[in-house]
Every structure is written in structure tokens, then in C-alpha cells.
N, C-alpha and C positions, 0 to 999 in steps of 0.2 A: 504494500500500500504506500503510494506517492504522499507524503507531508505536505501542506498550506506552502505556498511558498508566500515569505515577509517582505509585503511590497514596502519598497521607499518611491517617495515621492518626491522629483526635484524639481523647484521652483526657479522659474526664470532670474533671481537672482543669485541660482547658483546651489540653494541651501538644499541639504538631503532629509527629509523626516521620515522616521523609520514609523509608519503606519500602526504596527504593531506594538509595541513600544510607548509611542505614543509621544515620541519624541525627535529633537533636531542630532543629525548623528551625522561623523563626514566617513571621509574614504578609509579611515583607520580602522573603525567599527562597522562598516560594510565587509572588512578582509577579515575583520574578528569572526564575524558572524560567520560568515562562511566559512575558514579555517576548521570550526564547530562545528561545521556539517549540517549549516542551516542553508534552505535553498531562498534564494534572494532574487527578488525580479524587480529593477527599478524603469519607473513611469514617469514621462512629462505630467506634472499636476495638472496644465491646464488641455492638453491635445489627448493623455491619455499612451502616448506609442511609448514604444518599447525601448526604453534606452540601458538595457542590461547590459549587453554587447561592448561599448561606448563607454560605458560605468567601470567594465571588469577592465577591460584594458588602459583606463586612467590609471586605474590601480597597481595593474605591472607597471606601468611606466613609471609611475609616484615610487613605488620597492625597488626599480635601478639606478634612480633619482642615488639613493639611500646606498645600495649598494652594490658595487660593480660585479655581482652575481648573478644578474638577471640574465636573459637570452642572450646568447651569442649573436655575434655581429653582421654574421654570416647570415644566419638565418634569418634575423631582423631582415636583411638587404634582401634576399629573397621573398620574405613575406610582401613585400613591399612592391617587388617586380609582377608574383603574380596576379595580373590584375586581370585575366581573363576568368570568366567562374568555375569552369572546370580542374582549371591549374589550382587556385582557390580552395575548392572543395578537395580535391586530391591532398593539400598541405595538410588543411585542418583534417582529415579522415587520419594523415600519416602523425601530428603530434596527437590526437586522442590516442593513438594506439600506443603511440611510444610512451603516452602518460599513463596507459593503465595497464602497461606492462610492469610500470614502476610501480608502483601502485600495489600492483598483485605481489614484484618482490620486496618491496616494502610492508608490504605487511605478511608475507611468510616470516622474513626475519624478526618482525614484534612478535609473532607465533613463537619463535623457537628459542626467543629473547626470554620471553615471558615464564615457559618448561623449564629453560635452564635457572630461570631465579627463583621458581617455586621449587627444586632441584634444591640450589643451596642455600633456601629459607629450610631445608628440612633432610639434612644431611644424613641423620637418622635413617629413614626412609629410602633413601637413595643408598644406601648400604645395606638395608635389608634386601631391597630389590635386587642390586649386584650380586648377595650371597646364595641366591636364592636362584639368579641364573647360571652363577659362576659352580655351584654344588649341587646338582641334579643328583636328585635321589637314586641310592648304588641297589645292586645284586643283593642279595642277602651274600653275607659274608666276605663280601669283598671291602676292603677301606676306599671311600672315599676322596678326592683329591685332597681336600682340607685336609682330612687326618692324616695323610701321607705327609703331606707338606708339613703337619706340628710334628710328627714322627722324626722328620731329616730335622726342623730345628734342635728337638732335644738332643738328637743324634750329637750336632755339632755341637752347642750346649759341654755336652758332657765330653768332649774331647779338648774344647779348648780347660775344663775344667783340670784336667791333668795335668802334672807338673811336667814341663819337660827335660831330658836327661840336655846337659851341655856338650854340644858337639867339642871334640877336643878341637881347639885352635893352634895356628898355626904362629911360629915363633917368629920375635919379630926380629932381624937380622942388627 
């Protein structure tokens, strides 16, 4: 199910009012909103048309204003060439895809971000489950890896506990 999208309203002298809200808001709070995953469609107050398109791209340009991370230069200069609508539509077709490829890897790694910190919020756990893969239940009467494994430590255990005899050494000239 699609969410209400939060019209603003921009008056000829520029001002943004966020509908909802119920208040005057600029382009800071437009990027907020959405960052949040709120869907935003903004309107000429007085004609009504759609100036969402117009609004969002103020907005990138206001964030490379800020800092020199925005689009490349390249791509800018090509946005700009393709002016036929085809070409157009082929650009825009090609960064959605490249945005929600990122997107998809971007949020596998919060995925797998996420496993490894509930992981080592409970380290406990994560060792029961290791012993639990790493020592599969044996044969009747046969030991274990673990028990083999504490068997060789006592083994050495009990050999370095021995005293050792002094090799005789060699004299010094």
C-alpha cells in the first residue's frame, strides 16, 4: 500500500509550506523529509502543477553547492547534452537502475551489519552455536573431536610437567 504523499506548497515569493505540517519549511526539510522515506510532491499554490521534479533537483544542486561530492562532471555535461527524449528517458531509466542496485547493496550490507552486531551483543550465543556445529554428535563409543582435542592438551600438559634431564654440554675452549 502506497502512503499520502506530503504536499508543499510554493508561493510565488519563493516560500515552501509543508501542507501537512502545517507549516513554512525550505529545501533542508524537504531533503529531511525524504531522507525519512517520506514521499513529497511539491505544487505551484496558485496554478496547482507539479513542480516536484524542479524542487528535487534544486536540492542536489543546493548539496554540491555544500559539497564537492555530488555528480560527476561528466555526467552532469551529458545530462545536459541529452536533450532529445529518448536519449532523456534512456539516462534517467540507466541512473534509476544504477541507484537501486545500490540501494539493494546497500542495504544487504545493513543486513549483514546488523547479524554480525546482534552476533557480538551476545557472544554467549555465538559460541554455543559454533560448538554445536563444530561437535556433531559421535558413534556410540567413539570420542569426539573436543574430547580428543582436551585428551592431546592434557597429553602435553603432562609432558611439559616433567622435569627434564640436562643434555650434557659442550666445553667451552
Amino acid at each position: 500500500m502506497k502512503t499520502q504523499a506530503t504536499v508543499i506548497k510554493k508561493y510565488g515569493n519563493r516560500r515552501l509550506y509543508d501542507t501537512a505540517a502545517k507549516q513554512y519549511v525550505n529545501l533542508d526539510d524537504i531533503a529531511a523529509l525524504i531522507r525519512q522515506g517520506a514521499e513529497v510532491k511539491v505544487v505551484d499554490a496558485t496554478t496547482g502543477e507539479d513542480l516536484t521534479r524542479v524542487t528535487l533537483t534544486q536540492i542536489i544542486s543546493e548539496d554540491a553547492k555544500d559539497r564537492p561530492t555530488g555528480l560527476p562532471l561528466e555526467l552532469l555535461r551529458q545530462l545536459i547534452v541529452a536533450s532529445d527524449h529518448a536519449r532523456q528517458e534512456f539516462i534517467m531509466w540507466y541512473l534509476k537502475s544504477a541507484f537501486d542496485t545500490y540501494q539493494t547493496v546497500k542495504d544487504a550490507v545493513e543486513h549483514r551489519l546488523a547479524n554480525m552486531q546482534s552476533t557480538l551483543m551476545s557472544p554467549a550465543e555465538a559460541v554455543k552455536r559454533f560448538m554445536a556445529t563444530a561437535a556433531p554428535p559421535s558413534a556410540a563409543g567413539s570420542p569426539t573431536e573436543l574430547e580428543a582435542l582436551r585428551e592431546k592438551v592434557a597429553n602435553l600438559e603432562a609432558r611439559l610437567k616433567k622435569p627434564r634431564a640436562k643434555k650434557p654440554g659442550r666445553k667451552k675452549k
